[in-house]
DRENDO-1510 file (C-alpha; in Angstrom, 1 decimal, always signed):
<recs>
REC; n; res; u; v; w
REC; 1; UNK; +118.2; +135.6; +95.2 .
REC; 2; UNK; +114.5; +135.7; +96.7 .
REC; 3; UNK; +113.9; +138.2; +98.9 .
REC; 4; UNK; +110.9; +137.5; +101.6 .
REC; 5; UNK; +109.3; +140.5; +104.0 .
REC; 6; UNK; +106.8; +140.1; +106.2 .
REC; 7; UNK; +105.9; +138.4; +109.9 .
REC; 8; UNK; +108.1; +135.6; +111.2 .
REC; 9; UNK; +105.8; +133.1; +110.7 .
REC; 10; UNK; +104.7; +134.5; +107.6 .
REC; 11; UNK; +108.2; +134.1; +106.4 .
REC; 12; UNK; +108.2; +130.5; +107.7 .
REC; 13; UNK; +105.3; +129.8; +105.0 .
REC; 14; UNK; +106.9; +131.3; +101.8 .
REC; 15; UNK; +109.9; +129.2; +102.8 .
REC; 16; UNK; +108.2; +126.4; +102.7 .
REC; 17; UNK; +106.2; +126.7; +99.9 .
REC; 18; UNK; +109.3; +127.9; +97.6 .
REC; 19; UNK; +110.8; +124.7; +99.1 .
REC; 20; UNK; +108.0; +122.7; +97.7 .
REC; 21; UNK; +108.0; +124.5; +94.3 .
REC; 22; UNK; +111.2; +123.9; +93.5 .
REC; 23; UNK; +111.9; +120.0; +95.1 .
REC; 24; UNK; +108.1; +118.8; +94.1 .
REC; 25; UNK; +107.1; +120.9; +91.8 .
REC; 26; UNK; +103.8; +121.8; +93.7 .
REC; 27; UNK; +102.7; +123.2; +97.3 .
REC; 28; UNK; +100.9; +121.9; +99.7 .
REC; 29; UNK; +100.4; +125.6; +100.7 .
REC; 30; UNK; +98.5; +126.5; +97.2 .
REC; 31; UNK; +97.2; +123.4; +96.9 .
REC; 32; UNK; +95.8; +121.5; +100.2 .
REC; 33; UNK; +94.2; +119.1; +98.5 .
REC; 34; UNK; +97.3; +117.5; +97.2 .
REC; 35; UNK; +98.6; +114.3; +99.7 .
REC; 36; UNK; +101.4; +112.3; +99.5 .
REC; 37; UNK; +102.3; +109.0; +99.7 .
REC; 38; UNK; +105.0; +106.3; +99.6 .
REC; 39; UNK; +105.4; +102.8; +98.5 .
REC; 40; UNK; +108.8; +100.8; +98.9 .
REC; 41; UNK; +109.6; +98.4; +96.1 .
REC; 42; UNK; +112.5; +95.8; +95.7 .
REC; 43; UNK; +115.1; +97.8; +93.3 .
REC; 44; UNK; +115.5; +95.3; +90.7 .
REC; 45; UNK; +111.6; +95.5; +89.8 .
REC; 46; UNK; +111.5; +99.3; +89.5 .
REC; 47; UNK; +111.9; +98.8; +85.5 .
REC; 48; UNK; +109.4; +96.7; +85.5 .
REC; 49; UNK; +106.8; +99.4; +87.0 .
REC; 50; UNK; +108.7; +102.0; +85.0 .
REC; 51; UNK; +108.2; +100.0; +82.0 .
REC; 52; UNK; +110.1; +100.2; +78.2 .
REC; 53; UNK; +111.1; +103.4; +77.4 .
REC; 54; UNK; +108.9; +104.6; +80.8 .
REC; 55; UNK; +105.5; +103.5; +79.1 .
REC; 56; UNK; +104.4; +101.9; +81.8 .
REC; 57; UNK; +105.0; +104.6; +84.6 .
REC; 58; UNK; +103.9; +107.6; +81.8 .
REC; 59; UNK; +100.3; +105.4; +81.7 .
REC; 60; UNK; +100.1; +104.9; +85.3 .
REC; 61; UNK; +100.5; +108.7; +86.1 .
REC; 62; UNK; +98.3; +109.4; +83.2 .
REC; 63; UNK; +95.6; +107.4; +84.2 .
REC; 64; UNK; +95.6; +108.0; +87.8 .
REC; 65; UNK; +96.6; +111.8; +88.3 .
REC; 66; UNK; +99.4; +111.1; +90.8 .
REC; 67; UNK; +103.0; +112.2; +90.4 .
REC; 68; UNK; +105.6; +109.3; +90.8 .
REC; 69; UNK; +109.4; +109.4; +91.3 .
REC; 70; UNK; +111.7; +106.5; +91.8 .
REC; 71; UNK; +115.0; +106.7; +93.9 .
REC; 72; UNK; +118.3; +108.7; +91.8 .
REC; 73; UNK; +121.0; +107.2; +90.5 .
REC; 74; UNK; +123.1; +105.4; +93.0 .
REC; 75; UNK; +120.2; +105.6; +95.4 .
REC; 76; UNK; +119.9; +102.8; +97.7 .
REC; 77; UNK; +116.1; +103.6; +98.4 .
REC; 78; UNK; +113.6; +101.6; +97.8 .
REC; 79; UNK; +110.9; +104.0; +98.4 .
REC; 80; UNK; +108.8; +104.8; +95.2 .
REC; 81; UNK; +107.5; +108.5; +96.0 .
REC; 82; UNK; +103.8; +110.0; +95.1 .
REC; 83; UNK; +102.0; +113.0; +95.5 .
REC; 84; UNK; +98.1; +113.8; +94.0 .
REC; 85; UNK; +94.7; +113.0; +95.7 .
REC; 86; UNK; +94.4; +110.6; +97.9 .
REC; 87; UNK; +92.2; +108.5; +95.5 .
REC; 88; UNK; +94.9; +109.1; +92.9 .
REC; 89; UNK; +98.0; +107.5; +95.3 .
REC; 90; UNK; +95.4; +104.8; +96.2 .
REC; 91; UNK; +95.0; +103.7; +93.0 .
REC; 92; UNK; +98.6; +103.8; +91.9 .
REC; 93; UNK; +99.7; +102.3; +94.9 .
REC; 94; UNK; +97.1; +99.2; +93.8 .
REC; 95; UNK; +98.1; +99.1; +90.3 .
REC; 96; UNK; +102.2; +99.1; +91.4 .
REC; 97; UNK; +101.6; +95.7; +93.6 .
REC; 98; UNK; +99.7; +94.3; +90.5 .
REC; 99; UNK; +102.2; +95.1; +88.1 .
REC; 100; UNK; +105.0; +93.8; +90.7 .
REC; 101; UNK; +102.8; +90.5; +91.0 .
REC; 102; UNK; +101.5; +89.8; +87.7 .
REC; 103; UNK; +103.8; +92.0; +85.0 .
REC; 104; UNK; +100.5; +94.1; +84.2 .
REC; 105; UNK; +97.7; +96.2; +85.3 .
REC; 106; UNK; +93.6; +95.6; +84.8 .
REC; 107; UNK; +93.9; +99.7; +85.5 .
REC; 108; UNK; +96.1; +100.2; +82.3 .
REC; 109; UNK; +95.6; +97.0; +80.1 .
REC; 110; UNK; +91.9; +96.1; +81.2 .
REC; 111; UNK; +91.6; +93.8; +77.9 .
REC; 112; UNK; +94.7; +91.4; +79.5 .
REC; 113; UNK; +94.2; +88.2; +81.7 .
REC; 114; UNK; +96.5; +86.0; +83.6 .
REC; 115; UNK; +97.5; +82.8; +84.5 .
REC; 116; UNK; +99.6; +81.2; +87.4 .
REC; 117; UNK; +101.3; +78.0; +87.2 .
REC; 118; UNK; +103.6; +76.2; +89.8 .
REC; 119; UNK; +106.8; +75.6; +88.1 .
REC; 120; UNK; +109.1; +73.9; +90.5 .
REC; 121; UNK; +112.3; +76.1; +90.3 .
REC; 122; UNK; +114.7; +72.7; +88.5 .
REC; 123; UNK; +112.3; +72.8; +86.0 .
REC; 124; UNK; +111.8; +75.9; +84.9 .
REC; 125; UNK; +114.9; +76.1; +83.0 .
REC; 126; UNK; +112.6; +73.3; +80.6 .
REC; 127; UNK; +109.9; +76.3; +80.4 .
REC; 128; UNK; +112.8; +78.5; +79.6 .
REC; 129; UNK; +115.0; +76.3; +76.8 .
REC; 130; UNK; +118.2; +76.8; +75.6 .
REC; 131; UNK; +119.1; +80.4; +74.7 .
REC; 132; UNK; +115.3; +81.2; +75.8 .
REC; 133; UNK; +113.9; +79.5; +72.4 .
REC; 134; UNK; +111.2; +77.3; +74.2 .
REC; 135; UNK; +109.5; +80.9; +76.3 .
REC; 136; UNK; +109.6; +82.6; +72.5 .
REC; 137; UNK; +108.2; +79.8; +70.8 .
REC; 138; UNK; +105.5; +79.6; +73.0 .
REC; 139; UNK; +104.9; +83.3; +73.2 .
REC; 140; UNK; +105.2; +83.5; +69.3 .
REC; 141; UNK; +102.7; +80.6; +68.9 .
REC; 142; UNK; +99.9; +81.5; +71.4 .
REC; 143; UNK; +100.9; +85.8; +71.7 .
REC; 144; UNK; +100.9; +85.4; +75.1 .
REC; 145; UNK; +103.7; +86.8; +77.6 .
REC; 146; UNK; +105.6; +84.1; +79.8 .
REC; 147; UNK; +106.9; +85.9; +83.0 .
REC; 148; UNK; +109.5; +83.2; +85.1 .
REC; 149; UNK; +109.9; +84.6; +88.4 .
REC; 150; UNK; +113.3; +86.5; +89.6 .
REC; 151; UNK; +115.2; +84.7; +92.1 .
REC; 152; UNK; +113.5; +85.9; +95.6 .
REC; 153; UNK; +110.3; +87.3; +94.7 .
REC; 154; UNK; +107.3; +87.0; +96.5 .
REC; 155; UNK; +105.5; +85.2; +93.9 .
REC; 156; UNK; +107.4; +82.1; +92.6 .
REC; 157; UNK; +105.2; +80.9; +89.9 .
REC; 158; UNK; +104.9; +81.3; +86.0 .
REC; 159; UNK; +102.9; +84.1; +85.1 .
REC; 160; UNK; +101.6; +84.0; +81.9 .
REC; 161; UNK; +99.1; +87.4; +80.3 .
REC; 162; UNK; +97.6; +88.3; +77.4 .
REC; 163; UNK; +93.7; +87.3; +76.0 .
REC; 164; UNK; +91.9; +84.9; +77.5 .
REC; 165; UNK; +92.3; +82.6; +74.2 .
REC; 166; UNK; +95.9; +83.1; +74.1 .
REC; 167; UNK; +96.4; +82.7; +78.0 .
REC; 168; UNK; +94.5; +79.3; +78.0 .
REC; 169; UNK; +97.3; +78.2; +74.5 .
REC; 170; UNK; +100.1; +78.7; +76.5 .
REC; 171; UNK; +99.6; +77.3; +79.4 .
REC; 172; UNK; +98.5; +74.3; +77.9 .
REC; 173; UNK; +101.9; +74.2; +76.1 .
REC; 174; UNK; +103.6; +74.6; +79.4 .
REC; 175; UNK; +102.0; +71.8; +81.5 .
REC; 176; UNK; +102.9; +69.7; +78.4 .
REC; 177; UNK; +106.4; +70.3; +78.3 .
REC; 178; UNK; +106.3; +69.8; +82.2 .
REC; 179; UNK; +103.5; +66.4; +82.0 .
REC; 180; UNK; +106.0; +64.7; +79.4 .
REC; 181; UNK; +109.0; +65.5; +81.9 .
REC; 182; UNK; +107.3; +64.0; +84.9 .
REC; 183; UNK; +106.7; +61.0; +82.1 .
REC; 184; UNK; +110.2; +60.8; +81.3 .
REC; 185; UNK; +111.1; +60.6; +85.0 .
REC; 186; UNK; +109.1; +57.6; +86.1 .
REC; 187; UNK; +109.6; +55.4; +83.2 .
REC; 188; UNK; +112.8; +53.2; +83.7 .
REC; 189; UNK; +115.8; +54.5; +80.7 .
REC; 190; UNK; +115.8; +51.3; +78.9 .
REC; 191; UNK; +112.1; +51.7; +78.7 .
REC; 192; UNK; +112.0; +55.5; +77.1 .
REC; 193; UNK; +111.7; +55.8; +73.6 .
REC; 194; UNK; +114.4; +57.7; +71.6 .
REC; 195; UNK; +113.4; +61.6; +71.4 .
REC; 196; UNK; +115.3; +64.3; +69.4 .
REC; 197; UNK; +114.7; +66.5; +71.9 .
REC; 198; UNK; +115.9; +65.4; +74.4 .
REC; 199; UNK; +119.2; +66.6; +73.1 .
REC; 200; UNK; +119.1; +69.9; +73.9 .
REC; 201; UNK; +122.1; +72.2; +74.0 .
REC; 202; UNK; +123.1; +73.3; +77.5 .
REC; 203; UNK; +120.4; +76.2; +79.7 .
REC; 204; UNK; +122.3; +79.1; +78.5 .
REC; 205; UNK; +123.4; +81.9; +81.9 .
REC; 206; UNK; +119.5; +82.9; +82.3 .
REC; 207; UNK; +118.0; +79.6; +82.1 .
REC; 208; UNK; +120.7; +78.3; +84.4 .
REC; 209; UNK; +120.2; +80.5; +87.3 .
REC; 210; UNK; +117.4; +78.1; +88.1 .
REC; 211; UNK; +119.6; +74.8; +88.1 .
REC; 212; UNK; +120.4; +75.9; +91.8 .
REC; 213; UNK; +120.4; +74.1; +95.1 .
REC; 214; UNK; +116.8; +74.7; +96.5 .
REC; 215; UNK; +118.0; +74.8; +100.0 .
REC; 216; UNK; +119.6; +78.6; +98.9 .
REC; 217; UNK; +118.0; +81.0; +101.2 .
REC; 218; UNK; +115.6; +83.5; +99.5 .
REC; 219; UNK; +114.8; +86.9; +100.6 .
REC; 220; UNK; +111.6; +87.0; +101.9 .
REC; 221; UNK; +110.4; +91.3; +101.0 .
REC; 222; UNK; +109.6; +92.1; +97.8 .
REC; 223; UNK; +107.8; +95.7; +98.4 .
REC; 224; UNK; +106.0; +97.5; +101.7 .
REC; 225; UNK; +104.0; +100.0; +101.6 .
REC; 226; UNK; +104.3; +103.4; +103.0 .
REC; 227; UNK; +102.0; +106.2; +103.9 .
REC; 228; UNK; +104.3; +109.6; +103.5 .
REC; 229; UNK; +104.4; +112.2; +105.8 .
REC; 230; UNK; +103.1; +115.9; +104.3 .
REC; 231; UNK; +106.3; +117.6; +105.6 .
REC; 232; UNK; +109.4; +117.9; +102.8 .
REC; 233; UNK; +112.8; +117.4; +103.5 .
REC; 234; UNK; +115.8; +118.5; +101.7 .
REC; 235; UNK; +115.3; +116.8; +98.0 .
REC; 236; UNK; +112.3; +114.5; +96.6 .
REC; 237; UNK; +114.5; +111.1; +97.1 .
REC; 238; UNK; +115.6; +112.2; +100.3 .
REC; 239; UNK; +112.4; +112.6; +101.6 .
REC; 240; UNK; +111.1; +110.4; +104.5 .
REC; 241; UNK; +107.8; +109.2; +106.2 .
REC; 242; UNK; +108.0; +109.0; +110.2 .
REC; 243; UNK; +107.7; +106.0; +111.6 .
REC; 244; UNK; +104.2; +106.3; +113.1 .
REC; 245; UNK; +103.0; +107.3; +110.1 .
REC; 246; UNK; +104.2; +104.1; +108.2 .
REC; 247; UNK; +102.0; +101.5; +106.9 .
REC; 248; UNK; +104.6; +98.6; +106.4 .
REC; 249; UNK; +103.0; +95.5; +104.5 .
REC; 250; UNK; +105.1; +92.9; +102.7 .
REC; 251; UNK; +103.6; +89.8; +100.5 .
</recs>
């Protein structure tokens, strides 16, 4: 039990601030300088901000000085919560809508590149392969990352990082997988020559979520951004920005 004495309003202060110690681990009381900030993300691409193992999140708050919290378990919340200088939440927020877009940050991997190319969604499962052999081959020959979009993000292409070298090697493999496609497609069947690839095995469940009718409605929100409002409520994931305060953006 904490006992406070003193005026009522002085009472009012240590309230707060014990609040804050104990929900944030920090006061805005000690420390004015701290802000905070918000930034709502899509659920299913929180573990790719958090990163393996939380890599990616551990960098991002290393690098920037901000603390970041996702949503609890069970939470429904998509609000990604922040608190440091304001220069700190800037730059996180910045780096989070990169890593959303492109699968990394210049801020934590400033050696990587990237590459987009227009996949239409019926042939990505070619870019994909059976049991995902033609994306590993690719990624094994050239070390670059091949990133297919989830269904309803923002950004629909194939994103593909790593060096500049490497980046350039596998795109080029892709548009030739998808340039001898196109090939196959306009030359009449009696005219195509045999090819012992084109027996492939069946797209296995991942690559066949893209062998979909394209007239399937897709969400349009991936994330929005939020400017939080200083005052605490009841627990860190609870915690809420007013309205007028909200800086709602979507891409």
């Amino acid at each position: 039990t904490i006992t406070i004495e003193g005026t009522g309003d002085a009472i009012g202060l240590a309230k707060t601030a014990i609040h804050e110690l104990v929900n944030k681990g920090y006061s805005r009381l000690l420390n004015p300088e701290i802000a905070e900030g918000a930034i709502s993300v899509d659920q299913k691409l929180h573990g790719i901000i958090i990163g393996p193992g939380g890599s990616m999140v551990k960098a991002l708050k290393q690098k920037t000085g901000v603390s970041i919290t996702f949503p609890g378990a069970g939470s429904q919340s998509k609000r990604i919560l922040m608190s440091g200088s304001k220069a700190g939440i800037k730059a996180a927020k910045a780096a989070i809508k990169f890593i959303v877009q492109y699968r990394y940050s210049p801020l934590l991997n400033p050696g990587l590149t990237h590459a987009e190319i227009p996949v239409p969604e019926e042939k990505m499962g070619l870019i994909i392969g059976p049991k995902a052999r033609t994306r590993r081959h690719i990624e094994g020959n050239t070390k670059a990352k091949i990133h297919c979009p989830m269904r309803g993000e923002a950004n629909q292409n194939v994103i593909v990082v790593g060096s500049a070298d490497s980046v350039q090697r596998a795109k080029k493999a892709i548009l030739k997988i998808l340039n001898k496609d196109e090939m196959k497609e306009s030359q009449p069947a009696e005219e195509q020559p045999y090819d012992e690839d084109d027996e492939e095995e069946q797209p296995d469940e991942y690559a066949s979520q893209y062998l979909i009718d394209s007239s399937a409605q897709q969400p349009d929100e991936t994330y929005e951004e939020e400017e939080a409002a200083p005052q605490a409520q009841e627990t860190a994931q609870s915690w809420a920005a007013p309205a007028d305060d909200a800086d709602d953006w979507e891409e």
